[in-house]
N, C-alpha and C positions, 0 to 999 in steps of 0.2 A: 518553375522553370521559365525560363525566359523564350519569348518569342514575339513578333513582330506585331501581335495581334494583342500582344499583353497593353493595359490600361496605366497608364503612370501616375506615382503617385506621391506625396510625400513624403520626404524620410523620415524615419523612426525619429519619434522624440529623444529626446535626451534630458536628464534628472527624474527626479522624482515626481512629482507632480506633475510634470511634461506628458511624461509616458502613459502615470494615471487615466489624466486625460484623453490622450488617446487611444489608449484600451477600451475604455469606457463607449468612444463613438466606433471603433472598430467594429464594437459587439452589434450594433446593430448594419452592419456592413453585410453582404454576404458574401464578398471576392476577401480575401485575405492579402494583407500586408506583404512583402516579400522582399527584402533586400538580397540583389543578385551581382553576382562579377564575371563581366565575359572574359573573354581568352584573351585580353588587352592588358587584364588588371583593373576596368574599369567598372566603378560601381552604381547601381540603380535602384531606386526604389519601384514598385509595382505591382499593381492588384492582382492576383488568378486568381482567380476558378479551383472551390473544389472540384477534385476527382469527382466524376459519376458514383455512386452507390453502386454494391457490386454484390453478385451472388456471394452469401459466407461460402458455400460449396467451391465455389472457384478460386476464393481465398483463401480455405484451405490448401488446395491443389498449388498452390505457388509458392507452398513449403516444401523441399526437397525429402529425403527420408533423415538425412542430417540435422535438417533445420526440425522436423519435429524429436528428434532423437534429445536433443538439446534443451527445449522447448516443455517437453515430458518430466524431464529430471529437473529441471526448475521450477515446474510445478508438483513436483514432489516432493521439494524439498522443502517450498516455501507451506506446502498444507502440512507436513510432516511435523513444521515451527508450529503452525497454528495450531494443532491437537496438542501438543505440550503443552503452549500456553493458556485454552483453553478447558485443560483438562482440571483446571483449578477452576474458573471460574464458573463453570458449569456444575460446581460441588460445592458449591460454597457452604450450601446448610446443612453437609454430610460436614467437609471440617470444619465447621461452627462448632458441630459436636464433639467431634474426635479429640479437638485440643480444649473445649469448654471457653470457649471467646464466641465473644461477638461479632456478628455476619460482618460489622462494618472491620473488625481489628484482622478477623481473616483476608478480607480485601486491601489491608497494609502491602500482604505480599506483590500484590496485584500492582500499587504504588512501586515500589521497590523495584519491581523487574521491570516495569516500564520507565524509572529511573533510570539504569545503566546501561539502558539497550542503546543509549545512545556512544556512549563509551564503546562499545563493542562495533557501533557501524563505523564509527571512527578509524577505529584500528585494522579491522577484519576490511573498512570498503579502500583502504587504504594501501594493504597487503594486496588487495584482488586488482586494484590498477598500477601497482607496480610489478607484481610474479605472474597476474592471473588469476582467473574464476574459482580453480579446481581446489586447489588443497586450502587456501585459507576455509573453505564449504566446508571440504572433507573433515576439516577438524571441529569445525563448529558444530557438526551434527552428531559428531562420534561424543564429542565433551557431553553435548545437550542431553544423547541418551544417559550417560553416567549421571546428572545431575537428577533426572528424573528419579532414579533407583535411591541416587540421594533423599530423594523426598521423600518416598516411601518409608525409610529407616530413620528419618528425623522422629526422636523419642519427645523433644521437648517443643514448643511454641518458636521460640529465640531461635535453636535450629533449621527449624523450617524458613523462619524468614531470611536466616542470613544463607541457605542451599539456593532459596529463591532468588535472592540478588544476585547471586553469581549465575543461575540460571540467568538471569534476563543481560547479564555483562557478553554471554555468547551466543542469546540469540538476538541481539543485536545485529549479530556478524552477518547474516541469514538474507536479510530480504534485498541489503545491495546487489551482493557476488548472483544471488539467486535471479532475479529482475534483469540484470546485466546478462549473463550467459543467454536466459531463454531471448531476449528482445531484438538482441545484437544478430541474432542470426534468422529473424524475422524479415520478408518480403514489406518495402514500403509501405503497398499499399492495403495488407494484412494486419498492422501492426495495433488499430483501432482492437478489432474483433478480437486477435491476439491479447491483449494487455487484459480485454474484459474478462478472460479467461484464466490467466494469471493471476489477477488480482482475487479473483475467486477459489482459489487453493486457501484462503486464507478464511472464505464460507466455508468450502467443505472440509475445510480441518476441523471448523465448529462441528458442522453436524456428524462428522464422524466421532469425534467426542461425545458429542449427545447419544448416539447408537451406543458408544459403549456404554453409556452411563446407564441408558435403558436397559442394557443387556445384562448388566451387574446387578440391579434393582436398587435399592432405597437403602438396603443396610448402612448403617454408619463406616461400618471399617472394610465393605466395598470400593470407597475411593482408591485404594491402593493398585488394585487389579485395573480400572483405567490408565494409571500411570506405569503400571509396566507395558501396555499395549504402546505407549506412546513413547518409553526409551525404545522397545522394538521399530519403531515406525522410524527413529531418528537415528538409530544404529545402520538400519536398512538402507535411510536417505546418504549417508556416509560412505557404504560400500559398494553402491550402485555409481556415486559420481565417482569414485576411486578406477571404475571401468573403462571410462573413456577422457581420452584425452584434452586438453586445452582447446577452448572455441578455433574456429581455424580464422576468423577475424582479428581475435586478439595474437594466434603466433604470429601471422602474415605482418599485423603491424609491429609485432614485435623485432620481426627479422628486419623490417624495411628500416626500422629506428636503429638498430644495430644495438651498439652498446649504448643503455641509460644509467648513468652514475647516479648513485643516490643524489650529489650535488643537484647533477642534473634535476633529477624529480624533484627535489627543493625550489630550486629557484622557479622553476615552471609553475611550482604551485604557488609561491606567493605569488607570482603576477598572476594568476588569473584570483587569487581571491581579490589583489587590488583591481580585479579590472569587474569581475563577477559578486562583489561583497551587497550591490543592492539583492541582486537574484539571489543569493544563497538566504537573507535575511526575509524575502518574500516568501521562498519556497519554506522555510521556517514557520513561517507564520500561518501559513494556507495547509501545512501539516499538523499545524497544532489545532487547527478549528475542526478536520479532517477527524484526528485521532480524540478530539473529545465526541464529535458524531458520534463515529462505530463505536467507542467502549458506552458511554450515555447512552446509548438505545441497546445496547445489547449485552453488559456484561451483569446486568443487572436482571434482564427480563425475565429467565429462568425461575429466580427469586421472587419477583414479583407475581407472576403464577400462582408460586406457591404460596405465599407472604398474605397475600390481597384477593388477589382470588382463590384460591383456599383448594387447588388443582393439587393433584397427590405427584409423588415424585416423579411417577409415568406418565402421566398425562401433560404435567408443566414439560417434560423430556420431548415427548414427542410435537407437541407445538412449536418447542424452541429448533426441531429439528425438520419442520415446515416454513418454519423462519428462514431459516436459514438457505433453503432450499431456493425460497424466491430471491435470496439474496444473490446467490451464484446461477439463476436465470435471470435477474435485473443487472446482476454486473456485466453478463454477456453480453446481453443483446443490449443496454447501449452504448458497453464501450465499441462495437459494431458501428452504432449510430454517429460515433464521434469521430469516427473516418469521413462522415460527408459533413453533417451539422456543426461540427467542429468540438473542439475538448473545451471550450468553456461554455458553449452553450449546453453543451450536453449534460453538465455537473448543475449550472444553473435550472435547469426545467428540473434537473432528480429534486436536488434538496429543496426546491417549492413546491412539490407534486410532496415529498415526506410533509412537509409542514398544513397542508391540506388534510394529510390523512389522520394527523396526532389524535382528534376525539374516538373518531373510528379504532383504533391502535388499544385505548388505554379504557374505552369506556363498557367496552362488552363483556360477557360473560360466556363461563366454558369453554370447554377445550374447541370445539367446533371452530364458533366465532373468535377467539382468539389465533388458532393459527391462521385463519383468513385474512385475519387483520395482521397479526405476526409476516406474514407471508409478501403484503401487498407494501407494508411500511420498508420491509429493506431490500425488495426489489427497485426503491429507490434511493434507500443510505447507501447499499452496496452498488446498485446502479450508476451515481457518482463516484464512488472510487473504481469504479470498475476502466473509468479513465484514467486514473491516476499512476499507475509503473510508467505508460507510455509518454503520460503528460510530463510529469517529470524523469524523463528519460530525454525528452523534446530541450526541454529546457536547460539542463545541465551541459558544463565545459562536456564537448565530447568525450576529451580522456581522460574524466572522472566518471563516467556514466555508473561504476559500481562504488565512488566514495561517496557523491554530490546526491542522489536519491539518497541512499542508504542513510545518509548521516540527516540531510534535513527530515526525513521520515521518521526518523529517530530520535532526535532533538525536539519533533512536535510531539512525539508520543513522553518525554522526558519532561515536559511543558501541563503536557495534561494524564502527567497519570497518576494524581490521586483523581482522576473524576471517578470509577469507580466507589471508590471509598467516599467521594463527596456525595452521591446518590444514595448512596447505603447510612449515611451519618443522616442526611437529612431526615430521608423516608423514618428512619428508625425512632426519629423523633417529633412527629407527625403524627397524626393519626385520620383516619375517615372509617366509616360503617362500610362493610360491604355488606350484599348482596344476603348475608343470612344474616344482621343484623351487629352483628360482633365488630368489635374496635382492632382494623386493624393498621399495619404501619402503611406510610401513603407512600408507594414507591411509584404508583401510577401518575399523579400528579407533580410526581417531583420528575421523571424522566421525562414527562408530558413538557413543562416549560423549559427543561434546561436543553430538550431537544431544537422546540421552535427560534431560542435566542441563535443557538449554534447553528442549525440550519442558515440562517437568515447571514447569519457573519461568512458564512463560505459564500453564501450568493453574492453579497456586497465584495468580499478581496477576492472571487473571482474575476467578477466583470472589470474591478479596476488594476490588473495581473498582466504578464503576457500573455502569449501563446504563438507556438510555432511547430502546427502541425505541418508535418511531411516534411522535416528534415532529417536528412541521410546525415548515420553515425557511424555506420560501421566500417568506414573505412578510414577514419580517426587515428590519429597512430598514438600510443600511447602518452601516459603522462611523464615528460622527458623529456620524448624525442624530439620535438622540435629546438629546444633547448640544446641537444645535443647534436642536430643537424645545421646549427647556428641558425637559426627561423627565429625572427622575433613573435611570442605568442600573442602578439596583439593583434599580427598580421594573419594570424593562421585563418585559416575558413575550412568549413565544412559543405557538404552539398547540400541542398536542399531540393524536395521535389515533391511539389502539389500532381501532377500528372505523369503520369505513368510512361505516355506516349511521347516526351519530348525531352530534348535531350538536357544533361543537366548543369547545372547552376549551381555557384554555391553563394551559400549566403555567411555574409562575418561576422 
């Protein structure tokens, strides 16, 4: 926000390599960029001031009972996705067995549903910015329980993978509508510590999987009993949004925009992809380095335990479920820190602080020293995406905020999802000695470097990316309306606001 005390500064580059570049000297700036429009129409460029660092307690407190009402149910819904989908990959060498394939042919599924998930944010984040949050959710979560129950009763292989691809076509639909509802009704200067939180529905959908798995034990035809806990969870998440009504952000702009013709929403959307087509192609890109991270370190490790280090079903269980554990306190507390340090520095220190830890990660032994190391390694994978809903939530046309996340987060997991299956092909056909002498598959050294290259590639397309923390979205009016209050979309602006205490600015 602008004031008489602000520092001037250059304007935003413009193309590709313009921008690179000044990303790149940004990062080591510590006032942030900010182009502003006063009550003239007139526009500037100019450095602020992060906000102060603020008690998480008082950050809290600047949630209303609405705003966490909102905020609750999309992180239920979003961990509710995550036990479904990890309720496979956390079993992998239960159905290895069940159907008699190999760990790597089972992780096909894994391929497949992260194939069409993109398909589904498409359509589903599509729906939720032209009707609203609620019912495209409501239906994605009631389908996703039936698919689960699908799986269960899939008799053959071929079965099972083609319930799975349509599982992954609808949970697709899941993390835009899901992201958007809880963020949108988010206090500005909350919105850091918030996201870290959110995006952590997606740890503890892990380790609530892993609890179940512990609790079922090691039997082969055990797997099935986790997958009904997790149509119950998604049945659940379905008829609990079915309770409350549309965000009051999105009816408010919905009323203010009046009638949007479908025309309307067409035309609106091709100009901003002609005007937004660099961004949607970066946010692509920095999801797909993203989505090979989390599945490479973790859909794998379970196996590995047991593979390599030669840990029995419960003890590989409960390590993966101290894993996990530091994942959703590293995603908190620094997507907290990315409210002052900012969202790129904050993902840049995670995934170099992982890439430090890789020997420590992969080289110990036991249950003990593994979940320590399990524990400490995605307290920093998850720690950088624990910026991610907000970061791209930032960066997105305002009134796409549930197509523009959804779809590129989608499209990066659609880019990289055979990595599973590529860790599990490799390891399978490797070999190293563990620890009692015996030749086993090397799953530790294949996660080991495919982790450090990936790591390293976030850190490089962050720093050269944008960012545009503290910009106010929620009062964005839908996708349409400007089109249909004859507003050209090129002109539109949204607000933006580094400081809490001054009045606001927007930026175009």
């Amino acid at each position: 926000m602008a004031t008489a005390h602000d520092e001037p500064a250059d304007p935003l580059a413009k193309g590709t390599f313009a921008t690179a570049k000044q990303s790149w000297g940004d990062l080591f700036i510590w006032k942030q960029r900010v182009v502003v429009v006063n009550e003239d129409g007139e526009a500037h460029t100019e450095w602020q001031s992060p906000p102060p660092l603020k008690n998480p307690i008082s950050l809290f407190m600047l949630l209303s009972a609405r705003d966490w009402l909102y905020f609750l149910v999309g992180l239920y819904a979003w961990t509710a996705d995550a036990f479904d989908f990890h309720a496979l990959s956390i079993q992998t060498v239960k159905l290895s067995k069940y159907y008699d394939r190999s760990k790597t042919e089972i992780t096909m599924a894994i391929t497949l549903t992260l194939l069409l998930r993109s398909v589904g944010a498409a359509v589903f984040g599509g729906l939720g910015d032209r009707f609203g949050r609620k019912w495209p959710m409501v239906f994605n979560m009631i389908i996703l329980g039936f698919l689960q129950i699908a799986t269960i009763y899939s008799r053959t292989f071929q079965q099972f993978l083609a319930v799975r691809s349509l599982f992954g076509l609808f949970m697709g639909g899941v993390y835009g509508n899901a992201v958007a509802m809880a963020l949108e009704n988010c206090p500005t200067a909350a919105r850091g510590l918030m996201s870290g939180i959110l995006q952590q529905g997606y740890s503890f959908g892990f380790v609530l999987a892993a609890c179940a798995n512990l609790g079922v034990g090691g039997a082969t035809e055990s797997w099935k009993t986790v997958f009904w806990i997790a149509a119950g969870l998604s049945f659940g998440a379905g008829l609990v949004r079915c309770l409350f009504p549309e965000s009051k952000q999105f009816r408010e702009a919905k009323k203010a925009g009046n009638h949007i013709s479908a025309v309307d929403f067409w035309r609106e959307t091709k100009q901003m992809m002609a005007k937004e087509w660099r961004m949607c192609i970066y946010c692509i890109i920095l999801m797909t380095w993203f989505n090979y991270y989390s599945h490479t370190s973790q859909d794998s490790y379970t196996t590995f335990m047991i593979e390599q280090k030669e840990l029995g079903n419960s003890a590989a269980t409960r390590a993966s479920i101290w894993m996990k554990v530091g994942a959703c306190v590293g995603g908190t507390i620094i997507g907290y820190l990315s409210q002052f340090v900012g969202r790129r520095r904050a993902i840049i220190v995670s995934t170099l602080m992982s890439c430090a830890l890789i020997p420590a990660w992969i080289l110990p032994e036991g249950e003990s020293s593994l979940s320590a190391s399990g524990f400490f390694m995605q307290f920093f994978v998850q720690g950088a995406w624990g910026v991610i809903p907000i970061h791209l939530n930032e960066l997105s046309p305002p009134a796409y905020r549930s197509s523009f996340p959804g779809l590129t987060y989608q499209l990066g997991n659609m880019i990289s999802s055979p990595s599973a299956q590529i860790v599990n092909a490799i390891a399978e056909s490797h070999f190293v000695t563990s620890h009692t002498g015996k030749t086993v598959e090397a799953y530790g050294p294949t996660m080991g470097i495919a982790t450090v290259i990936i790591a390293l590639g976030i850190s490089i397309t962050t720093a050269l990316g944008p960012e545009k923390r503290g910009r106010k979205f929620e009062n964005a009016a839908p996708a349409g309306a400007n089109v249909g209050l004859g507003k050209d979309v090129e002109k539109a602006v949204d607000v933006v606001s580094l400081d809490e205490g001054k009045p606001p600015s927007r930026d175009v």
